[in-house]
Structure formats: structure tokens, C-alpha cells
N, C-alpha and C positions, 0 to 999 in steps of 0.2 A: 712886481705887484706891490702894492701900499699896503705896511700893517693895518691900516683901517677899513680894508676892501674882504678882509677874511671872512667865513662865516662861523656863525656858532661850532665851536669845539674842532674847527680846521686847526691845524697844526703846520708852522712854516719855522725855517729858518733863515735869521739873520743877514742879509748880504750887507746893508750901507746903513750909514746914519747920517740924513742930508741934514743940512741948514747952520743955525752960526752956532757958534761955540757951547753959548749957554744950552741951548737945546741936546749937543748932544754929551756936554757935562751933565745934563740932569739924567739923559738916559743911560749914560755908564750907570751912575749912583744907585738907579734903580736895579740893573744888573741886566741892562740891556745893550749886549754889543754882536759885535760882528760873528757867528756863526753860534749864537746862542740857538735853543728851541725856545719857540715861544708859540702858546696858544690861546687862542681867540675865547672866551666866556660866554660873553653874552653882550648886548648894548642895554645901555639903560633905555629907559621909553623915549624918550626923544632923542636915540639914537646918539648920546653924548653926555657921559663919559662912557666908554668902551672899557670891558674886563679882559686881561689878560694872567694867563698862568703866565711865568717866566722863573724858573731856576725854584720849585718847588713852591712858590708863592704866588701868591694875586696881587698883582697891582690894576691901577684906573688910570687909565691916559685921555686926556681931551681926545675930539678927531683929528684939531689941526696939529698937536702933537703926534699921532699915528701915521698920519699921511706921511709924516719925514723919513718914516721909517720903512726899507725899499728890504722883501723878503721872495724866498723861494716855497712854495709852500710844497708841504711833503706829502708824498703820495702811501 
């Protein structure tokens, strides 16, 4: 499943970080890697930028930045 496919306040973890480099250098930085928890917020009104909790904080990911990012979510 795609981190952008979550919904409000779902909770998944980390499997892959797809696509080129930069992309997923920016998502280390933000503290987003492989077997982290991360949870879904909210979308903004036009469904773009997406909120996510990750590692006790909020960050904002575009969707086409979410999409790359492949999770299991937790039951």
C-alpha cells in the first residue's frame, strides 16, 4: 500500500522508499525510513499536501512525494 492511500489517523509502517535518489534523501532527512511508524493526519482540502505524524512530529508531504512511499499498515 502507498503512504498516500492511508486514511485519517491510520497508522502504518515503513516497508520501501521508491524512486531516485533525491527523493529518498529528502525522506531520510525528514526521518522517514524503512520500518519507522508513521501516521496519516489529515489531507488538506484539495487533498494535497497530506499530514503525517512520523517519529513524534508532523511533517507535509506532496501526494506524488507519498505515493513513493510503499507501507504495511497496522492493525
Amino acid at each position: 500500500m502507498k503512504l498516500s492511500e492511508l486514511e485519517p489517523n491510520q497508522k502504518a509502517v515503513i516497508v520501501e522508499i521508491k524512486g531516485d535518489l533525491d527523493i529518498k534523501r529528502k525522506m531520510l532527512s525528514m526521518g522517514i525510513s524503512k520500518g519507522t511508524e508513521i501516521r496519516m493526519i489529515r489531507n488538506a482540502p484539495f487533498r494535497d499536501p497530506i499530514e503525517f505524524e512520523v517519529r513524534s512530529y508532523c511533517i507535509s508531504l506532496r501526494r506524488d512525494e507519498a505515493e513513493s512511499v510503499i507501507v504495511k499498515v497496522k492493525e
